[in-house]
Every structure is written in structure tokens, then in C-alpha cells.
N, C-alpha and C positions, 0 to 999 in steps of 0.2 A: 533571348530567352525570357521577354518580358511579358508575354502571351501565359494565361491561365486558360485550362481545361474546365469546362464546365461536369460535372461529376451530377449534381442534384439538382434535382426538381425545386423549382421555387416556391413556396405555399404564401408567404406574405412577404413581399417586398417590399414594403413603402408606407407611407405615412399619408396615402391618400386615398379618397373610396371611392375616384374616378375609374374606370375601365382605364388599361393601360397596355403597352406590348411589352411584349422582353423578349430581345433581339438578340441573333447571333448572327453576325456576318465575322467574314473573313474580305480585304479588299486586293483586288489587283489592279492595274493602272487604270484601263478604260470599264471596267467589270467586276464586279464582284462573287466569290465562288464562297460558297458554303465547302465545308468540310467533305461532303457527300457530294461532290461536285456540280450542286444546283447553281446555275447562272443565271444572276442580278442583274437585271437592267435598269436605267431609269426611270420605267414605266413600274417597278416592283419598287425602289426605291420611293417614289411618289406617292405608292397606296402605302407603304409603311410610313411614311410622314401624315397621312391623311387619317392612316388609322393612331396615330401616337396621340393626333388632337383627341380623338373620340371614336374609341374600338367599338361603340354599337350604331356608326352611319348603317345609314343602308344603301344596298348595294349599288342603287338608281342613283345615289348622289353620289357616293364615291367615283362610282363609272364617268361621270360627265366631269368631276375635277381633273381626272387624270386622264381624260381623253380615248375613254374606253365604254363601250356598252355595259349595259346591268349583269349580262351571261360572262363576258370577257373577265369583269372586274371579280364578279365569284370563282371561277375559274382560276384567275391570278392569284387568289388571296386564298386558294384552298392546297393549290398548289405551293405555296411559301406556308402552308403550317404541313404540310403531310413531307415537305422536303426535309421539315426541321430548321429553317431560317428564320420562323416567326411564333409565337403565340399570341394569341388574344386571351388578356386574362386579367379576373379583377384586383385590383391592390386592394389590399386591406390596410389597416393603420392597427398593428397586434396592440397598441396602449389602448386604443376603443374598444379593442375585443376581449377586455381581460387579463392581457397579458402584460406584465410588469418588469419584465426583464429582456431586453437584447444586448446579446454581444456576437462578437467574433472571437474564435477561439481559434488558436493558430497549434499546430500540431506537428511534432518534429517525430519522425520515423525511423523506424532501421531495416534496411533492405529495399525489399519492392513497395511499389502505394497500391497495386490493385486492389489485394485483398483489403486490405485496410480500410481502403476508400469506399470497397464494397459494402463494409459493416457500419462504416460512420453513415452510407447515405438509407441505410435501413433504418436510421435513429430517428422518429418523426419530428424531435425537435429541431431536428437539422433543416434548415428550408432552403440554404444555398452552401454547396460543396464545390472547393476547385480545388483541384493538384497544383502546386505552384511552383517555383524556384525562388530561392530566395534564403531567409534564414529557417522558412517553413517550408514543409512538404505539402502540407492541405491549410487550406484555409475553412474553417466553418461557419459559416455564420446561423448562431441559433436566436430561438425566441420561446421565453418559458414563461409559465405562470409569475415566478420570484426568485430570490436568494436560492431559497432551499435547492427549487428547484432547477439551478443552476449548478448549484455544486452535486446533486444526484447525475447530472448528466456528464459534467465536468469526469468524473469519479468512471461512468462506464465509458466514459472514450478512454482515459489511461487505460481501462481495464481492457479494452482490445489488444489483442498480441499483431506485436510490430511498433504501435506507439511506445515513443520512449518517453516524449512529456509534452506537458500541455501551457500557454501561456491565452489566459484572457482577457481580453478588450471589450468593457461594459463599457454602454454607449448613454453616455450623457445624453445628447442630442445630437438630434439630424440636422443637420447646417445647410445641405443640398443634396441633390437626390434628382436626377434626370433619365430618362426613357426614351432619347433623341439621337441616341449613337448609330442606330444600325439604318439609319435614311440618309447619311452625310455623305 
């Protein structure tokens, strides 16, 4: 039960203004299967490595890294986003953008997480949502202007029916931060 559900959309992930992926794989021994039972090969595996250095190659270089035509390689790579195994998406760094606060805010529930998790991922500060196991039901991680506005958001997630309580984890700093998982 050590496996998190992905719930929300990512809007800032990272503290870099390089294009970047954010990967979902699930692995099985020779293969690897997406949720939705798209099948990962090697050759999927290699564009997503290829795209992790640098999500805006084109598709004439990609294709000849990984041993595939310019048509193949778009075809592959269009295929791992419309499956839902892959995005191409730019990271932002929210402290360059203005924004002065991140944490993760861990959320203890009672009963079912649907609805719950329905209403936290409608919250635009929320940029990553998971159902978890653990001492938490949901994990959130947000990104806000400041204080204040940390504790206004803090305030409407208790205020969701089903949340019993909230505990926050304001981030000093980012220590490491990688985009390499879903190619290995």
C-alpha cells in the first residue's frame, strides 16, 4: 500500500524553468503498463529519457536517438500523452513567479476520499493531489502568494465536509527534485 493515486493536475512543479515531463508509469517485469493498460516498451521508455533532457527536441533528432523515423517518433510521443503515461510541460520556479509560500498539507478524513478529493482538486492552489495511505488520506501540495494566504486556504480545506483536520509542512527548501523516474 505504498503506491499514491495521482488526484490533480500539476501547475508548478519545480524550481526550474527548463521544459520538463511528469511521468506516470506503473512497472511489470519485462514491460511496463499504465493504469489504462497502455504498453511501455523500450523504445517509449528511451523517448521519455530523451524528452526528460529537453521536452522541446525535435522530432528529427529524437527519432534518430532512439532508432525511429521523424513520423514514428511523433506517433510514439503522441501516443504516451493522449494514453496518459506522459506530459510535456514547462516547470516554473513559483518563488520567481511571485509566489512566497509552499507547502504540503496532509489531510485526515472520515469516510470515503472521493468527494473530498473532488473539492480539494477544484482549489487552484492545490497544484499536486494524491489519496494516500498512511497517517494521511490526501496529500496536497500547495503554492500561494504568503502566510495569509496560506492560512485562507488552510481554513477552506477544513471547511470541506468529510475533512476532519489539517497538518502543514512549509518548505524551507528544495534539497532535490528529479523528473527521471518514469524511463528507468
Amino acid at each position: 500500500m505504498g503506491h499514491a493515486h495521482l488526484v490533480g493536475k500539476v501547475k508548478h512543479i519545480g524550481l526550474s524553468s527548463e521544459n520538463r515531463l511528469q511521468i506516470a508509469t506503473h512497472r511489470s517485469q519485462d514491460r511496463a503498463m499504465d493504469r489504462l493498460g497502455t504498453q511501455i516498451d523500450e523504445t517509449d521508455r528511451a523517448i521519455i529519457e530523451q524528452l526528460q533532457r529537453d521536452g522541446r527536441v525535435p522530432y528529427t533528432r529524437l527519432g534518430a536517438a532512439v532508432g525511429l523515423s521523424e513520423a514514428a517518433a511523433r506517433q510514439r510521443v503522441q501516443r504516451l500523452i493522449d494514453s496518459g503515461v506522459m506530459q510535456v510541460v514547462a516547470v516554473t520556479n513559483p518563488l520567481a513567479s511571485g509566489f512566497r509560500r509552499m507547502a504540503m498539507v496532509g489531510v485526515r478524513t472520515e469516510g470515503p476520499t472521493d468527494d473530498i478529493a473532488k473539492s480539494l482538486q477544484a482549489m487552484a492552489e492545490i497544484d499536486y493531489l494524491v489519496i494516500s495511505a498512511g497517517s494521511f488520506d490526501l496529500m496536497a501540495e500547495v503554492v500561494v502568494a504568503d502566510d495569509g494566504a496560506l492560512l485562507d486556504l488552510t481554513n477552506r480545506i477544513r471547511a470541506v465536509p468529510g475533512v476532519r483536520n489539517t497538518e502543514t509542512f512549509i518548505y524551507l527548501d528544495l534539497v532535490k527534485q528529479t523528473f527521471t523516474w518514469g524511463a528507468h
